[in-house]
C-alpha positions in Angstrom: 22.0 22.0 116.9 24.7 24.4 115.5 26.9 23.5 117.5 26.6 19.4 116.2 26.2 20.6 112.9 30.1 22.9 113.3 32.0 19.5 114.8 30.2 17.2 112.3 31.9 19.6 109.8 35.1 19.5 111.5 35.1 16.0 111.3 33.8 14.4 109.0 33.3 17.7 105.9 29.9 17.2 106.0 26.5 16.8 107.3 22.6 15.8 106.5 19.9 18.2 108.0 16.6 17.2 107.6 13.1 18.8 108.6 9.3 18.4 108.1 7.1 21.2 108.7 7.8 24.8 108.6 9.1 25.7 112.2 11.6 22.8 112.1 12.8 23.9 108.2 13.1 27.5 110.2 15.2 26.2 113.0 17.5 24.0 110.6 18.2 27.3 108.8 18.8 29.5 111.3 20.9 26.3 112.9 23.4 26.3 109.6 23.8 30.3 110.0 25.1 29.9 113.5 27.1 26.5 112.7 28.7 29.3 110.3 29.9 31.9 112.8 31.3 28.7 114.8 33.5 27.3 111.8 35.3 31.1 111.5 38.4 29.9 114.0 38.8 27.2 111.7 39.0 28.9 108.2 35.9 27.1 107.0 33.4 28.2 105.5 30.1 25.8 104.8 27.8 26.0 101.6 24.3 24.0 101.8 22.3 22.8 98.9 18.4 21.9 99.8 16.3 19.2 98.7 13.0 17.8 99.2 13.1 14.4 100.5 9.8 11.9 100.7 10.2 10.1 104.2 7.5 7.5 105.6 6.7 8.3 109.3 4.8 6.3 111.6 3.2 4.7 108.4 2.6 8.2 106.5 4.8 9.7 103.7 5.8 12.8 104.3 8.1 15.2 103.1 11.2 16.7 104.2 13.1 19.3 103.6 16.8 18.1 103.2 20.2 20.3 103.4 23.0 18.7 102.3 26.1 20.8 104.0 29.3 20.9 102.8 32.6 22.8 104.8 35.0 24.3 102.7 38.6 26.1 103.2 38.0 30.2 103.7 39.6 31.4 100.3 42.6 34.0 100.7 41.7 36.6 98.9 38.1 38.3 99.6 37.4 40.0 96.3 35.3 39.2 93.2 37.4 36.6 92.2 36.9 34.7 95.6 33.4 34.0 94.5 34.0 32.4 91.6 32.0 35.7 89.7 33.0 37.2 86.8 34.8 40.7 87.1 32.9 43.9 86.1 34.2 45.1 83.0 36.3 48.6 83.3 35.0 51.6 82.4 36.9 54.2 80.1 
């Protein structure tokens, strides 16, 4: 799965995850860790934003667990500014 999730990334720049149930929710996480390792060679980095989805399954609503995930470029520079986070103020 991390593998398909890395070269969907590649590709297309994003993907849709989706799980129900708590061992799936657990794979698709640990699935979008690894994808991350694999997307190193190719300075990209991948950010995911979950959401709960209501599905209807074999005539039953459930719900879902949804990650939308999104590649990026790998910034340059590594340091607090990278983030986006504000800078500590100096001390005298």
């Amino acid at each position: 799965m991390a593998g398909a999730i890395a070269a969907l990334l590649r590709s297309e720049g994003e993907v849709e995850v989706q799980a129900i149930g708590p061992q799936a929710v657990n794979q698709a996480v640990k699935a979008i860790a690894i994808s991350r390792s694999y997307l190193e060679d190719d300075r990209l980095d991948l950010y995911a934003v979950p959401s709960f989805v209501r599905l209807e399954l074999l005539g039953e609503e459930r719900t879902a667990v949804r990650f939308l995930v999104t590649s990026r470029p790998v910034a340059e520079a590594r340091g607090p500014d990278a983030a986006g986070a504000p800078e500590s103020p100096a001390t005298s």
